[in-house]
C-alpha positions as a Python dict, from the first residue, in 0.01 Angstrom:
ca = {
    (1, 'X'): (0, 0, 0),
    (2, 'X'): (-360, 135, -53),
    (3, 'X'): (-509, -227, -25),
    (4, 'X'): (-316, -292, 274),
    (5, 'X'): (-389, 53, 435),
    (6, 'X'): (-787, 14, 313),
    (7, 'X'): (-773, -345, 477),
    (8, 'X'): (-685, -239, 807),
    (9, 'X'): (-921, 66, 819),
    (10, 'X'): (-1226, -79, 695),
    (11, 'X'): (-1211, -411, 753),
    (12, 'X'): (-1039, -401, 1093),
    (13, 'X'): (-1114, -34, 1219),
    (14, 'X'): (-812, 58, 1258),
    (15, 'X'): (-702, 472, 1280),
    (16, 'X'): (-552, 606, 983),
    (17, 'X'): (-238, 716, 1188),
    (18, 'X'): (-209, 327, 1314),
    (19, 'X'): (-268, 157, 978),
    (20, 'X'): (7, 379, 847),
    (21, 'X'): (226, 315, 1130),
    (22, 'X'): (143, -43, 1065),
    (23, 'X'): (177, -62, 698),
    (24, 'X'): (520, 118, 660),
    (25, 'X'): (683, -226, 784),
    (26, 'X'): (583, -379, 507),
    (27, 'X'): (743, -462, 182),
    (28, 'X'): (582, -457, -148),
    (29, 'X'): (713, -793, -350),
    (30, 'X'): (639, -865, -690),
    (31, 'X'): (616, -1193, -745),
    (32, 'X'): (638, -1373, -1125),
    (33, 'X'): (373, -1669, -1230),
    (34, 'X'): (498, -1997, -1123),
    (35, 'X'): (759, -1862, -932),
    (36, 'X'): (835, -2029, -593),
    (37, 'X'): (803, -1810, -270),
    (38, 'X'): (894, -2075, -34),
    (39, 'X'): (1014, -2438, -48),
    (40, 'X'): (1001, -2759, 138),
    (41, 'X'): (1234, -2759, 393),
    (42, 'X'): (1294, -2366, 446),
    (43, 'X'): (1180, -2161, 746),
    (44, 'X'): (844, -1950, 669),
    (45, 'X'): (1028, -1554, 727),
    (46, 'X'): (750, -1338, 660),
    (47, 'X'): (337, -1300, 670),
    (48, 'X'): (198, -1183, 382),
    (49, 'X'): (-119, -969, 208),
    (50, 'X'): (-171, -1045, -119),
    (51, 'X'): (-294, -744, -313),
    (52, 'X'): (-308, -907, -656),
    (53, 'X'): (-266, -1279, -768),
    (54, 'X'): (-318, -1605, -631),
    (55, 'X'): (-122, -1811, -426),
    (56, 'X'): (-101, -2225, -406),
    (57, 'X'): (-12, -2419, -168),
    (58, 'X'): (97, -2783, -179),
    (59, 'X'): (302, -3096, -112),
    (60, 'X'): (501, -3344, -309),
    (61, 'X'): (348, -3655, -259),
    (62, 'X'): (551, -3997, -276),
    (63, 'X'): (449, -4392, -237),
    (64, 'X'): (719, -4614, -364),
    (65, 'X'): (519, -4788, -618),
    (66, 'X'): (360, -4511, -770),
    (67, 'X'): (513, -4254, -928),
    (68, 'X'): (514, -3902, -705),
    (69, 'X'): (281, -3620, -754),
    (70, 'X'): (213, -3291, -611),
    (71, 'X'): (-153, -3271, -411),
    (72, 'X'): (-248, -2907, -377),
    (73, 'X'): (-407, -2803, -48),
    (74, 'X'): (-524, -2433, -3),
    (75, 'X'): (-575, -2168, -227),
    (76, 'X'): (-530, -1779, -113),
    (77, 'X'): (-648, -1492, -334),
    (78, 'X'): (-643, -1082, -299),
    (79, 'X'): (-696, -924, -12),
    (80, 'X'): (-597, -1219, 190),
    (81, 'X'): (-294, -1286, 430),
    (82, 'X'): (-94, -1585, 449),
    (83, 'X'): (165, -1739, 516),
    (84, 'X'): (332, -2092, 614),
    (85, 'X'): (173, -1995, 918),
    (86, 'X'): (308, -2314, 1113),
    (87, 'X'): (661, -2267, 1015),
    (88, 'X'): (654, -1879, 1084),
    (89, 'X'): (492, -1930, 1422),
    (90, 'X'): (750, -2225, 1551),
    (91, 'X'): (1050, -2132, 1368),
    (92, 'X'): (1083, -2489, 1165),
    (93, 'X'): (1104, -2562, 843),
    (94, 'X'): (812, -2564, 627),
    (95, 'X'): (688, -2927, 515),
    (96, 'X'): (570, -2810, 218),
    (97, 'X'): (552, -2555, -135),
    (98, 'X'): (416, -2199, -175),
    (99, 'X'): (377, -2089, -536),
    (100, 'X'): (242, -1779, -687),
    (101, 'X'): (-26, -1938, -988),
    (102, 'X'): (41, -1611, -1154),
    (103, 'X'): (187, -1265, -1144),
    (104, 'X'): (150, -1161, -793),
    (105, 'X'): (167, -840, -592),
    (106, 'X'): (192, -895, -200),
    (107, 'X'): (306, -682, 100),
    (108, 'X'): (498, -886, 345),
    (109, 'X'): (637, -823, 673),
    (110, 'X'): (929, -974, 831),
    (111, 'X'): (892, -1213, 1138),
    (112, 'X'): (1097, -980, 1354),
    (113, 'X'): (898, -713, 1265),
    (114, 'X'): (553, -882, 1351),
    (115, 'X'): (773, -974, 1701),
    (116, 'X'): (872, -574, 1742),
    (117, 'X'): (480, -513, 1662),
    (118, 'X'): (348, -748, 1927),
    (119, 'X'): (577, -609, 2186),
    (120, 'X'): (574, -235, 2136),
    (121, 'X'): (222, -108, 2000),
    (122, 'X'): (-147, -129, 2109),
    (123, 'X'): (-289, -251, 1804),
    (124, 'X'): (30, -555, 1725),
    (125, 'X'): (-186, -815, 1907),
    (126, 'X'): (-487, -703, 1761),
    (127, 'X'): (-351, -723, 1440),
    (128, 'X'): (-134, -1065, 1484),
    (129, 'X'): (-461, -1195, 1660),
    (130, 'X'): (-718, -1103, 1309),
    (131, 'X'): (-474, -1270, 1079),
    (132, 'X'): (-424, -1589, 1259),
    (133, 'X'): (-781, -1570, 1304),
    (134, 'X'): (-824, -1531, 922),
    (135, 'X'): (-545, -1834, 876),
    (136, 'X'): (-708, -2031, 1084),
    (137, 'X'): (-1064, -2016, 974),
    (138, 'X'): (-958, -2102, 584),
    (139, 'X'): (-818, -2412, 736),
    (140, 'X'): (-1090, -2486, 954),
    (141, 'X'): (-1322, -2473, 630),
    (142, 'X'): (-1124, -2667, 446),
    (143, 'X'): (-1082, -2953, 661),
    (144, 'X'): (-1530, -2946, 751),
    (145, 'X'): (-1514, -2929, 348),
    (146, 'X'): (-1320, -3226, 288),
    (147, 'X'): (-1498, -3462, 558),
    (148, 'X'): (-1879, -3334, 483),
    (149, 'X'): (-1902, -3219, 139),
    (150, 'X'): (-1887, -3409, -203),
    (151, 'X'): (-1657, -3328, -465),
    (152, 'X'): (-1921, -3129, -640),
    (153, 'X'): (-1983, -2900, -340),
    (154, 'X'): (-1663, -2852, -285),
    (155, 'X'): (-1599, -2713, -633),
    (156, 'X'): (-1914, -2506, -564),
    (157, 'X'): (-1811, -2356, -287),
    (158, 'X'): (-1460, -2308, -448),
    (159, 'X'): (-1595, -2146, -723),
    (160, 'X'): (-1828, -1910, -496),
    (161, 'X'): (-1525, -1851, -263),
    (162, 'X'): (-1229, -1716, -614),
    (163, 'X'): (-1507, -1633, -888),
    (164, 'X'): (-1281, -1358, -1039),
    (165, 'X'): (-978, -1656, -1009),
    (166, 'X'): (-1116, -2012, -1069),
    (167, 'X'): (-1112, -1988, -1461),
    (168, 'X'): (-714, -1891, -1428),
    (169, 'X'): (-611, -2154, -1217),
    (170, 'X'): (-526, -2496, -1370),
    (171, 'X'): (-732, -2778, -1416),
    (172, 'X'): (-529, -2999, -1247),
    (173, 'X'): (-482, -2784, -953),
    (174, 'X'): (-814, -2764, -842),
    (175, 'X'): (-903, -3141, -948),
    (176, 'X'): (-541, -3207, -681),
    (177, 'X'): (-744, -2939, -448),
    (178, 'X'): (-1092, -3164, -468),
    (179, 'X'): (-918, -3464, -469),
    (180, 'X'): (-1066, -3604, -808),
    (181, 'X'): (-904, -3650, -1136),
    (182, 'X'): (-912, -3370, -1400),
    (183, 'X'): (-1160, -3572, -1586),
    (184, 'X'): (-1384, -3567, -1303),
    (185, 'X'): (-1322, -3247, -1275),
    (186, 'X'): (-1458, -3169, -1623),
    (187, 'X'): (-1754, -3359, -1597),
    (188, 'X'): (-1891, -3144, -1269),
    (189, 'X'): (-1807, -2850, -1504),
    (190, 'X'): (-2032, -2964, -1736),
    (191, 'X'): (-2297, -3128, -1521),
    (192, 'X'): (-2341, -2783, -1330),
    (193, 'X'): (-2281, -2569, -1663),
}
């Protein structure tokens, strides 16, 4: 809980006695590399913090005369939230994947909960408000990325945005991230190495 509780005090300014309050409806989840959190078709429960690991996010992508693939869209690393934000807002099912890239630690915090939070304290809206803030503003970047940078800027600023993470996560998910092939991948590696 000490990331979580150090989260909400610095980075927030929340009191002590409310970040406690906060944090003590969360649940710490250990989560094993590879493993899937949430899958196509199921209803987001939960928004998480991630206080070790990695998490992917993508979609299974079919076309009948080609043979189906999955396209990795968003990355989240430590001392991040997330969550299928769209699914645990409306209460539909998710359209796509959530996978941990490796061993993960994450606090999460059941729907209801949030609801109870946002209904019965002074800081719940606050605190729903920052992380859908935070959601929203990774997706915002991502979509300005994709539409005005090239596919070498956006592995820059990949690589500036998960330095401690982009030499654990596989080639061919950040080549499905960029949009490129893994061997295009590896020669922007070496052009820029």
């Amino acid at each position: 809980m000490e990331n979580l509780l150090h989260f909400y005090i610095t980075k927030l300014g929340i009191s002590i006695e409310d970040a406690q309050r906060l944090t003590v409806k969360f649940e710490k989840i250990a989560i094993r590399k590879k493993e899937i959190i949430l899958n196509c078709g199921e209803t987001e429960n939960y928004l998480y913090f991630i206080a070790e690991g990695i998490i992917r996010f993508f979609i299974h992508k079919t076309h009948p005369t080609e043979p189906s693939k999955e396209v990795t869209f968003s990355f989240i690393a430590k001392n991040m939230f997330y969550s299928a934000y769209d699914s645990f807002i409306t209460r539909n099912p998710c359209e796509y994947n959530v996978q941990a890239l490796q061993n993960t630690v994450v606090y999460r915090i059941h729907h209801s909960d949030v609801q109870d939070l946002y209904e019965n304290t002074k800081f719940g809206n606050y605190i729903g408000r920052i992380s859908a803030e935070q959601l929203y503003l990774k997706k915002a970047q991502r979509e300005i990325s994709l539409v005005s940078h090239n596919a070498e800027e956006r592995y820059l600023n990949l690589l500036k945005s998960y330095p401690e993470y982009i030499l654990q996560i596989p080639l061919k998910y950040i080549a499905s991230y960029l949009g490129i092939t893994p061997q295009a991948l590896s020669r922007i590696r070496k052009q820029i190495s």
